[in-house]
ZATIKOL-924594 format. One record per atom (N, C-alpha, C): residue in one letter; chain; atom name; x negated, y, z. Coordinates in nm, 3 decimals. Each point is the difference from the previous one (the first is absolute). Layout:
% residues N
<a A CA <X Y Z>>;
...
END
This chain:
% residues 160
<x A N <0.575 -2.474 0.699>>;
<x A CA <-0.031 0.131 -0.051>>;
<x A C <-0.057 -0.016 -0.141>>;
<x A N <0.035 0.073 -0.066>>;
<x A CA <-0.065 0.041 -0.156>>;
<x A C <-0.147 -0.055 -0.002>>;
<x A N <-0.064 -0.045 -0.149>>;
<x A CA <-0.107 0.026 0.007>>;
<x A C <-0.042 0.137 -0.042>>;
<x A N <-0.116 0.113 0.055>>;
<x A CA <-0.022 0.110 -0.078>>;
<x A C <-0.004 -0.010 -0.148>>;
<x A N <0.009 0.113 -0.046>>;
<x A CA <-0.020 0.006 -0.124>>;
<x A C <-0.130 -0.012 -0.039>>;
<x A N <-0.019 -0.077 -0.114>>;
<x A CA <-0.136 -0.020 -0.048>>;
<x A C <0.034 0.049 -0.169>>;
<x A N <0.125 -0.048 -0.079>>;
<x A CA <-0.019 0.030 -0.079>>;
<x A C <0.028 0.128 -0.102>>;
<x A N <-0.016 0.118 0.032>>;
<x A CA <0.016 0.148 0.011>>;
<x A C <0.073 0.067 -0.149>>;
<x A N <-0.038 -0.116 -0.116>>;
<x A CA <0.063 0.068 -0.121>>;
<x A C <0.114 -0.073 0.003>>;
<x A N <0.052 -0.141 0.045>>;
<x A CA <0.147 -0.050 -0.019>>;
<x A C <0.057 0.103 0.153>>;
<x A N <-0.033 0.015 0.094>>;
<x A CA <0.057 0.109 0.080>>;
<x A C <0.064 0.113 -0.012>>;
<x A N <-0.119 0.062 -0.111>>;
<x A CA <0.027 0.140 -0.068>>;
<x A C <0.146 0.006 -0.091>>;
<x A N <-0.006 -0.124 -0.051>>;
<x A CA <0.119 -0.018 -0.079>>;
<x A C <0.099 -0.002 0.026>>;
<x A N <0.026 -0.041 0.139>>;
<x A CA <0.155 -0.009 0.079>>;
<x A C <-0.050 0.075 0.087>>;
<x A N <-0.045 0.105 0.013>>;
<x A CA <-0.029 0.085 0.106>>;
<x A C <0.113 0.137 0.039>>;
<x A N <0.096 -0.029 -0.114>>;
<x A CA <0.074 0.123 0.039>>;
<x A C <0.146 -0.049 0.049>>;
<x A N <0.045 -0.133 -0.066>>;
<x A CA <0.122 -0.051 0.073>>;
<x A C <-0.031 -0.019 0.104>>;
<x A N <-0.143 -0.056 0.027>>;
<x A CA <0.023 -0.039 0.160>>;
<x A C <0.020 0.115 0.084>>;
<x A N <-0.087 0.096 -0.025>>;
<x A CA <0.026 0.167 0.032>>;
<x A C <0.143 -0.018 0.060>>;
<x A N <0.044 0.016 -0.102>>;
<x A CA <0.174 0.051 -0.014>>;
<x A C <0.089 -0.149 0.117>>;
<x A N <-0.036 -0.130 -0.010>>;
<x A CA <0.050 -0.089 0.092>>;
<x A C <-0.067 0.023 0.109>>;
<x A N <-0.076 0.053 0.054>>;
<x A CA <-0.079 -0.013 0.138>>;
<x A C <0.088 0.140 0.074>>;
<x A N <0.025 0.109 -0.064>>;
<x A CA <0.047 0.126 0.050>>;
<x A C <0.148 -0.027 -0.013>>;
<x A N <0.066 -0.067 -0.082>>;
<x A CA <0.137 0.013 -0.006>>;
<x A C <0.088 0.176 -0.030>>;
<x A N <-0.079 0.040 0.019>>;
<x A CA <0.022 0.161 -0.043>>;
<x A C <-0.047 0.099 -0.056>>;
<x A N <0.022 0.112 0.021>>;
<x A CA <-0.067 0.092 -0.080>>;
<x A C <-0.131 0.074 0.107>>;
<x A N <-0.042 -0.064 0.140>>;
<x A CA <-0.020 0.091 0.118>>;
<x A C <-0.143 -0.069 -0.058>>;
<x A N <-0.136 0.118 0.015>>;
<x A CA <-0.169 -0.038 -0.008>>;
<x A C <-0.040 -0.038 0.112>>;
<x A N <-0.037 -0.087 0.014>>;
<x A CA <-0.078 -0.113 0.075>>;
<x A C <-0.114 0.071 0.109>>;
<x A N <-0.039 -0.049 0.130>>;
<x A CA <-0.114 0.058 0.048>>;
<x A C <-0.096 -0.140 -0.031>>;
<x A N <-0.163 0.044 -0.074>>;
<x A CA <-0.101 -0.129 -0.019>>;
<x A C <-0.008 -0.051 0.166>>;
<x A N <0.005 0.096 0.124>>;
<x A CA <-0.092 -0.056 0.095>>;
<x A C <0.111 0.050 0.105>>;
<x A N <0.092 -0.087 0.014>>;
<x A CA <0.137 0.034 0.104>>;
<x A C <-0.055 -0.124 0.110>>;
<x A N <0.051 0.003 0.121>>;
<x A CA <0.024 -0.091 0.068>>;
<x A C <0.104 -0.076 0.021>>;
<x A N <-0.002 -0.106 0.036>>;
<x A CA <0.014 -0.136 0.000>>;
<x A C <0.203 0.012 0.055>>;
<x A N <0.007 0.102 0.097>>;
<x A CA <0.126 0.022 0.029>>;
<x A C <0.114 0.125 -0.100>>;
<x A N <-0.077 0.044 -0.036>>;
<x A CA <0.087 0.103 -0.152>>;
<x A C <0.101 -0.090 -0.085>>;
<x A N <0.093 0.087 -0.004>>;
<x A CA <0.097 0.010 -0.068>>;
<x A C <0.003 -0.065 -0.140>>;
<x A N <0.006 -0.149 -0.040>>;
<x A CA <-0.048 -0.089 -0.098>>;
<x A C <-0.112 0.008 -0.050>>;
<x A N <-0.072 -0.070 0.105>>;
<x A CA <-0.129 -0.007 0.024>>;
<x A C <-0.058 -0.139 -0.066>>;
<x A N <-0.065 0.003 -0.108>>;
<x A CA <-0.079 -0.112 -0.046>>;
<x A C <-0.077 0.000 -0.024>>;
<x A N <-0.066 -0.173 -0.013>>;
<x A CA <-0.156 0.009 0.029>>;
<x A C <-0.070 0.008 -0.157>>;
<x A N <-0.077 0.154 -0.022>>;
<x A CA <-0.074 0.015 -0.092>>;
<x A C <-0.105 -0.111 -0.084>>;
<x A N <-0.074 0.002 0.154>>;
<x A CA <-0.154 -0.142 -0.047>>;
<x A C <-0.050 0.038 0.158>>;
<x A N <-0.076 -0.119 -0.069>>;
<x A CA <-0.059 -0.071 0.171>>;
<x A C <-0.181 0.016 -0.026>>;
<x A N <-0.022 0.096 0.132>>;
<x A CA <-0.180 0.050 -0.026>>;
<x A C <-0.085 -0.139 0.022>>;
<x A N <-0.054 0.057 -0.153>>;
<x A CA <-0.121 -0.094 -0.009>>;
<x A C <-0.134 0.039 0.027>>;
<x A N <-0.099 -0.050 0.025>>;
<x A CA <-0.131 0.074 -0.006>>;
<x A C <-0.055 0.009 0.108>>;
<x A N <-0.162 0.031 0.030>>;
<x A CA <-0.098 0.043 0.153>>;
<x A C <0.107 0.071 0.052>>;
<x A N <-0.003 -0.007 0.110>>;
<x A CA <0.019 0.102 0.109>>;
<x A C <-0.005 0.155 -0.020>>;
<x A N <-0.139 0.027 -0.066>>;
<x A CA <-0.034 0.123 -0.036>>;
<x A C <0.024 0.043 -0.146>>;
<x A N <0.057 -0.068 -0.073>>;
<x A CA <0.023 0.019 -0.130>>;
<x A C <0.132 -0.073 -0.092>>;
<x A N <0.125 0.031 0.081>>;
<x A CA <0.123 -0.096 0.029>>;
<x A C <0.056 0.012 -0.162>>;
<x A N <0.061 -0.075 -0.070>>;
<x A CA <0.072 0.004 -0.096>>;
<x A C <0.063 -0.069 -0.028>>;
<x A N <0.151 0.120 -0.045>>;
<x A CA <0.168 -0.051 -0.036>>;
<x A C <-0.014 -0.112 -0.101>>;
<x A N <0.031 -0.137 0.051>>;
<x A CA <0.047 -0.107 -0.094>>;
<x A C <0.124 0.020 0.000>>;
<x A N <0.093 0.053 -0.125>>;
<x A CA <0.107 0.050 -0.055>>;
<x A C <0.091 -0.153 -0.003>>;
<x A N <0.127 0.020 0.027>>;
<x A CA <0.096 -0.116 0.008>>;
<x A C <0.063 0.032 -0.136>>;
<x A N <0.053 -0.125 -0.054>>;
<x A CA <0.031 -0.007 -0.159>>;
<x A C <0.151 0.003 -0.002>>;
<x A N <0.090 -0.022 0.139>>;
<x A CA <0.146 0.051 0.011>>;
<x A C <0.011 0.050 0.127>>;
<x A N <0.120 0.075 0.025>>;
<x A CA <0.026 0.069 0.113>>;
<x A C <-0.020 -0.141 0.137>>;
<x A N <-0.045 0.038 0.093>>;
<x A CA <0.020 -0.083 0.141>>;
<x A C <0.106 0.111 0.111>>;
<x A N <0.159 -0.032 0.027>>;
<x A CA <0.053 0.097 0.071>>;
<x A C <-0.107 -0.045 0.150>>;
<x A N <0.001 0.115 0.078>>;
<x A CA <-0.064 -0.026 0.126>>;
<x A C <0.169 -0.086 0.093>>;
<x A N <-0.085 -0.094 0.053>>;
<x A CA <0.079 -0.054 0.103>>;
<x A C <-0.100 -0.014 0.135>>;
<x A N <0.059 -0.083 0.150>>;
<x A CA <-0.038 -0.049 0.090>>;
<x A C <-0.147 -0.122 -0.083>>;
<x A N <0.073 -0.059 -0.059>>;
<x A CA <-0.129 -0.113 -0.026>>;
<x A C <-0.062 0.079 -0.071>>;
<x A N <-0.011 0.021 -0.101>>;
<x A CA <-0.080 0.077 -0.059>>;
<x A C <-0.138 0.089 0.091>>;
<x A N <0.091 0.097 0.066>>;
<x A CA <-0.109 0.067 0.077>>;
<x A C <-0.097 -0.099 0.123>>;
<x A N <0.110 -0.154 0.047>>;
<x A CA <-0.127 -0.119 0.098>>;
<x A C <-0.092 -0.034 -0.098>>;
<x A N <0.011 0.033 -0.133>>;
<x A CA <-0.106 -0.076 -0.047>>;
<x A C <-0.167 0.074 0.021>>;
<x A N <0.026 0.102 0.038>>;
<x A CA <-0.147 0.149 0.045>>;
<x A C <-0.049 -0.104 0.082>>;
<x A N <0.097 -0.073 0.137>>;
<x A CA <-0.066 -0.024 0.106>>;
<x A C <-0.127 -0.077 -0.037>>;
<x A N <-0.092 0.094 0.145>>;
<x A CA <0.044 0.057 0.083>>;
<x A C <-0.087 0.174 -0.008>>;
<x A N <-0.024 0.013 -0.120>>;
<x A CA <0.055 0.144 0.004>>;
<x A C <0.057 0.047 -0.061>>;
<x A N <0.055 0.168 0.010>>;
<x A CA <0.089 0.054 -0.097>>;
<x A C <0.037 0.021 -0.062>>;
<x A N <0.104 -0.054 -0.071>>;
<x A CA <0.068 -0.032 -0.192>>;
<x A C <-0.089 0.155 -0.082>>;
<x A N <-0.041 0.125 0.130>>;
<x A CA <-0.053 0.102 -0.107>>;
<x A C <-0.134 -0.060 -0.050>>;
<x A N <-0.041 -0.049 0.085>>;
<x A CA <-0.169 -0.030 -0.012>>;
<x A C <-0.030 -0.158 -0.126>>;
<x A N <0.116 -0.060 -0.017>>;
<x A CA <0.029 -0.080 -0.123>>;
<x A C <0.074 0.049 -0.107>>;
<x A N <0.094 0.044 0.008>>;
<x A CA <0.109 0.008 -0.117>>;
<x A C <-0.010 0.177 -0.044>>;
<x A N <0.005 0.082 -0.118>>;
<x A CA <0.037 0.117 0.015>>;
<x A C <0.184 -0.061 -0.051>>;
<x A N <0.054 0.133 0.048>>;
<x A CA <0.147 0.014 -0.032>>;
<x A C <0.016 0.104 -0.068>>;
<x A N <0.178 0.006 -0.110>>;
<x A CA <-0.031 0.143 -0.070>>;
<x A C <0.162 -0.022 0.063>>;
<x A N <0.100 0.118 0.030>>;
<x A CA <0.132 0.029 -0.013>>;
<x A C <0.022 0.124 -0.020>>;
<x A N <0.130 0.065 0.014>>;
<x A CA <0.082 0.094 -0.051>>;
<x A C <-0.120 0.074 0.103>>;
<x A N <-0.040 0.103 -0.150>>;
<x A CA <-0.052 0.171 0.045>>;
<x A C <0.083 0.037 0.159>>;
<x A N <-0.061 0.008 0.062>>;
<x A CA <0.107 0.136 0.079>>;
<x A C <-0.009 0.109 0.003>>;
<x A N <-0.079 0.070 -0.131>>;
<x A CA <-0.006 0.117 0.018>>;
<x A C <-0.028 0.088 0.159>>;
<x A N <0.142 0.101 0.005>>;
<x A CA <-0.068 0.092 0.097>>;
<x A C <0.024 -0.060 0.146>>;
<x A N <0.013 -0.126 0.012>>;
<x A CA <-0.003 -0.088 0.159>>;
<x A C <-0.137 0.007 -0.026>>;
<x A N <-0.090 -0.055 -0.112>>;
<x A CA <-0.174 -0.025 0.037>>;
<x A C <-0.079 0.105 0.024>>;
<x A N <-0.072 0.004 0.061>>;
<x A CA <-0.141 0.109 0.044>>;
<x A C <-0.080 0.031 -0.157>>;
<x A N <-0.045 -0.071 -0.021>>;
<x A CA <-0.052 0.010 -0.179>>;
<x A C <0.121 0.057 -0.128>>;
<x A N <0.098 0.006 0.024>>;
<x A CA <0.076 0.109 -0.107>>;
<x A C <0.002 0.116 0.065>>;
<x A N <-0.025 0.071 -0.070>>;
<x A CA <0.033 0.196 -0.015>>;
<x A C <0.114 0.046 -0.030>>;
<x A N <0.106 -0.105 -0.051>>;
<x A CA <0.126 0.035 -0.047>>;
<x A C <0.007 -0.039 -0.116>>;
<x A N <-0.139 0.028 -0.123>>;
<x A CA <0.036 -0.004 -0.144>>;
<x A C <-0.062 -0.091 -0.013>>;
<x A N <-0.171 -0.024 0.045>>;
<x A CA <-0.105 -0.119 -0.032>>;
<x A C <-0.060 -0.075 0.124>>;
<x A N <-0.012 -0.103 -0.026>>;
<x A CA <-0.094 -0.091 0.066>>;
<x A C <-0.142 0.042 0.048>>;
<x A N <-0.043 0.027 0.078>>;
<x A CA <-0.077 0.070 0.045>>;
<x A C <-0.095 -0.089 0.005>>;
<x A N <0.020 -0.162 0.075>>;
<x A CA <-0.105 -0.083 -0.002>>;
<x A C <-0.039 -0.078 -0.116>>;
<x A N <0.066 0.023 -0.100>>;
<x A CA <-0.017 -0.036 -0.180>>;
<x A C <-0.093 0.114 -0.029>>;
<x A N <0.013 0.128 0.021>>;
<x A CA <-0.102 0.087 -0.021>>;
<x A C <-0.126 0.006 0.050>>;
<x A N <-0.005 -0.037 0.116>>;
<x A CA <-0.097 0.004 0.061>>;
<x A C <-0.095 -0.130 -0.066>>;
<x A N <0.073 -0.111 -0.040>>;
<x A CA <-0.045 -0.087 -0.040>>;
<x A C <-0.107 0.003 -0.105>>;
<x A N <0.083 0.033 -0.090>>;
<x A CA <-0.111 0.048 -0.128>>;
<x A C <-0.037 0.054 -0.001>>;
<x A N <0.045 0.155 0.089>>;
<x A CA <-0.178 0.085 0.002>>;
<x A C <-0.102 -0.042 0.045>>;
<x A N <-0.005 -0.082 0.150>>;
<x A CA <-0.098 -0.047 0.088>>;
<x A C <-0.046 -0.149 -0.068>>;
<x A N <0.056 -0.076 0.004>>;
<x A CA <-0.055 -0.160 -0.030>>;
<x A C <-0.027 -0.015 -0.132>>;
<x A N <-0.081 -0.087 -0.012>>;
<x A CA <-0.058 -0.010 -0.174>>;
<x A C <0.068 -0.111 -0.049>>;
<x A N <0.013 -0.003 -0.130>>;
<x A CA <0.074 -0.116 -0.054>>;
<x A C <-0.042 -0.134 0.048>>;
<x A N <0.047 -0.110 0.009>>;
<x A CA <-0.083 -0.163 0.007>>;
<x A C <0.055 -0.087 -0.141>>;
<x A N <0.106 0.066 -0.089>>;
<x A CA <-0.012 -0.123 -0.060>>;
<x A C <0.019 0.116 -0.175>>;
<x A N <-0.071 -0.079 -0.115>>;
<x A CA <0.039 0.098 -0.117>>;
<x A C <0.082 0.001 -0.051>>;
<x A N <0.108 -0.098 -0.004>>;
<x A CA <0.148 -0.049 -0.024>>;
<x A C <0.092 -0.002 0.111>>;
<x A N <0.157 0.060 -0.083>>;
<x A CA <0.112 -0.058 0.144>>;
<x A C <0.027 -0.143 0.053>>;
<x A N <-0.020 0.044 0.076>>;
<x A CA <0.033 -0.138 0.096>>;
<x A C <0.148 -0.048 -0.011>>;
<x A N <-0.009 -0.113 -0.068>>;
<x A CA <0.144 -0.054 0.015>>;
<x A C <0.075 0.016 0.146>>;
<x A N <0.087 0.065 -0.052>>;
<x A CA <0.113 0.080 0.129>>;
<x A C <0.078 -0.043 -0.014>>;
<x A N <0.139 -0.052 0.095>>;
<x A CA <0.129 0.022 -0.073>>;
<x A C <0.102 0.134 0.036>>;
<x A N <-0.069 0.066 0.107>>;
<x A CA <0.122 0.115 0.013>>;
<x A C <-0.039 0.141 -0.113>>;
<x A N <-0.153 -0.044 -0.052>>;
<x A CA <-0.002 0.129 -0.049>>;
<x A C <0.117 0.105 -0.109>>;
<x A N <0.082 -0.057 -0.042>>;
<x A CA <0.077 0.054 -0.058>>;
<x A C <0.099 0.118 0.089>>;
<x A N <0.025 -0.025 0.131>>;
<x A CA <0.054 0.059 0.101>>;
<x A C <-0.103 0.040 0.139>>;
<x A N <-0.111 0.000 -0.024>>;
<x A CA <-0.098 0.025 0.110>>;
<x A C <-0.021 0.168 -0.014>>;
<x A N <-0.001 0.029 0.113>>;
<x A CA <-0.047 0.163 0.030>>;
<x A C <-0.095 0.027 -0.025>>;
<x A N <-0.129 -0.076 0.005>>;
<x A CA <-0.143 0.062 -0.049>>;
<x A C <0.014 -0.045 -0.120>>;
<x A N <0.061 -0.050 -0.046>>;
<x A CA <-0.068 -0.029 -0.160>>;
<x A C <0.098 0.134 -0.071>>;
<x A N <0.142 0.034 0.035>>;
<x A CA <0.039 0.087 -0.057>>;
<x A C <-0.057 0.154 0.017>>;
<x A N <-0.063 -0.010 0.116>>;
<x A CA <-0.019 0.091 0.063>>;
<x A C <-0.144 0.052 -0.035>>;
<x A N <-0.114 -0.108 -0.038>>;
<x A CA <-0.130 0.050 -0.016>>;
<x A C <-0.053 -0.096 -0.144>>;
<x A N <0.092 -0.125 -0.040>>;
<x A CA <-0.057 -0.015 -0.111>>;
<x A C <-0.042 -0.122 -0.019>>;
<x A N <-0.098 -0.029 -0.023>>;
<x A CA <-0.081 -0.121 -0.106>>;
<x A C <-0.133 -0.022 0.175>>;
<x A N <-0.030 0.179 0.026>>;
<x A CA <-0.158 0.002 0.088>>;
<x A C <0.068 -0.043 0.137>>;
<x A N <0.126 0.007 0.051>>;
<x A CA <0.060 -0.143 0.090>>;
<x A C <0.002 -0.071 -0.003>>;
<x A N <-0.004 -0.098 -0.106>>;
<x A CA <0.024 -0.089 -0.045>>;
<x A C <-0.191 -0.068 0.065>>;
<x A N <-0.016 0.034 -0.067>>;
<x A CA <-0.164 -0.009 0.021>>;
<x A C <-0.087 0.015 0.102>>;
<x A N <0.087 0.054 0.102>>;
<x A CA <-0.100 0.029 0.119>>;
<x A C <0.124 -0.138 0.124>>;
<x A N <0.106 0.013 -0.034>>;
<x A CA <0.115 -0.098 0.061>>;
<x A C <-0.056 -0.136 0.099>>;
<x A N <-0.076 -0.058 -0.103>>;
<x A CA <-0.004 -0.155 0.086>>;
<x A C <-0.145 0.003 0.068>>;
<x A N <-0.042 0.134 0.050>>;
<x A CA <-0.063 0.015 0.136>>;
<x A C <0.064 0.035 0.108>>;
<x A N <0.092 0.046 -0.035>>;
<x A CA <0.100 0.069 0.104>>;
<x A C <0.072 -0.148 0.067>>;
<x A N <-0.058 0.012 0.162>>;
<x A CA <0.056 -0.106 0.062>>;
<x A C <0.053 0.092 0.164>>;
<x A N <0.103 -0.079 0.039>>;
<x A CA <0.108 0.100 0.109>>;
<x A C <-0.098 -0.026 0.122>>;
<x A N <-0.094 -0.101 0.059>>;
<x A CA <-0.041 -0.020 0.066>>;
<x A C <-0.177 -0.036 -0.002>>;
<x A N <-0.042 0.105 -0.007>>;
<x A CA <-0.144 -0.043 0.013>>;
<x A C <-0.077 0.038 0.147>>;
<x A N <-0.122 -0.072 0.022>>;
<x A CA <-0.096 0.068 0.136>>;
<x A C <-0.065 -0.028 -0.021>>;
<x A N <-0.050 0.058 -0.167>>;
<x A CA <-0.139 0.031 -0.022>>;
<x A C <0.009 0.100 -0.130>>;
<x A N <0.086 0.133 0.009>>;
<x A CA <0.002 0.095 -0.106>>;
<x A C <-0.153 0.076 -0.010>>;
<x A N <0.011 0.034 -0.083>>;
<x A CA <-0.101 0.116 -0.058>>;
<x A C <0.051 0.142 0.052>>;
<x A N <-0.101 0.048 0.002>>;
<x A CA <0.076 0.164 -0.004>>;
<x A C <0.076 0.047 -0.089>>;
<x A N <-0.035 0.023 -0.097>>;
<x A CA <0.114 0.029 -0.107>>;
<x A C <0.099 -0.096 -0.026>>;
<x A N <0.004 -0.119 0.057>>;
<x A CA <0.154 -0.051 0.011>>;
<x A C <0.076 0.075 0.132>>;
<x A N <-0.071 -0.028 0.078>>;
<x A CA <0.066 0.060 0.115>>;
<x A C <0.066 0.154 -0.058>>;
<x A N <-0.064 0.058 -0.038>>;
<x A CA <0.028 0.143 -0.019>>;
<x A C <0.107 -0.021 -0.138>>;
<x A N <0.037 -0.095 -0.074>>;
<x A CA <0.051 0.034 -0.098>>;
<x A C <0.155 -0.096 0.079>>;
<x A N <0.038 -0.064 0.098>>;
<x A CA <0.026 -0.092 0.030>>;
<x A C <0.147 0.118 0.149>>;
<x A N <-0.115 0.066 0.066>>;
<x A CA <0.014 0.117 0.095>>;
<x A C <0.073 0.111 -0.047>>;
<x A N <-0.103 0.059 -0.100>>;
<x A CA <0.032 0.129 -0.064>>;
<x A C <-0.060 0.111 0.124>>;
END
C-alpha cells in the first residue's frame, strides 16, 4: 500500500491529473462510499486516537480489491481505510436529488481541523468539494466511515 501523503505542496501539484486518472470520467466521486460501490477506491487509511481519528490521505489511487480489504483484519476495511467512488446520487439517503446533504451537514455542524487543503487526489471530481468548497475540504479528514466514539454533533451531522 502507498505511503500517505506527507508531502502536500508536490501533491497539490499533480493533484488534478490524478483527479482525472483515478475517475476515468467525467462522474463526481463520493469522499465516504463503501468499500463495495461501484469503483470503489481507497481514499486514506484513519490515523489517530480512537476519539480523534484522522484521514492519512493516499498519494495515488488504491482500486479496492479482496486483499486489499484482508489487510483491516481483523476489523472492518470501514474502521481502517475511508473509500471514495462514483456519487450515486439518488440511490444514497444523503442526496436530495440536487445536493449532498451529508457535505452540508458537514460544514454547518463540524468545525474545521486543518487551515490548509489537505492533499487529496479526487478533489478535482469530489462532490463535497464541488459542492461546498474549500470549508469541505477542511472539515474532511475527520470524517471517518466507522467510529464508536462520535460526538454529538458528529453523530448528528453524520445522521442528519
Amino acid at each position: 500500500m502507498p505511503p500517505p501523503i506527507r508531502d502536500f505542496n508536490k501533491a497539490e501539484t499533480h493533484m488534478a491529473d490524478q483527479g482525472r486518472a483515478f475517475d476515468g470520467a467525467n462522474h463526481l466521486l463520493c469522499p465516504s462510499a463503501q468499500p463495495e460501490m461501484k469503483g470503489s477506491t481507497v481514499l486514506g487509511v484513519v490515523d489517530g486516537a480512537a476519539g480523534h481519528p484522522e484521514l492519512a490521505y493516499l498519494n495515488q489511487p488504491l482500486p479496492v480489491t479482496e486483499e486489499v480489504l484482508r489487510l483491516a483484519g481483523p476489523v472492518k476495511p470501514t474502521e481502517v481505510f475511508r473509500f471514495a467512488a462514483h456519487c450515486e446520487e439518488k440511490a444514497c439517503r444523503h442526496f436530495d436529488g440536487t445536493r449532498c446533504q451529508l457535505a452540508t451537514r458537514i460544514v454547518q455542524i463540524l468545525p474545521a481541523v486543518t487551515e490548509g487543503l489537505p492533499a487529496c487526489i479526487i478533489r478535482p471530481t469530489c462532490r463535497w468539494y464541488q459542492q461546498e468548497g474549500k470549508a469541505a475540504c477542511l472539515r474532511c479528514p475527520q470524517v471517518v466511515t466507522q467510529t464508536y466514539e462520535a460526538s454529538d454533533d458528529y453523530r448528528r451531522a453524520a445522521e442528519g
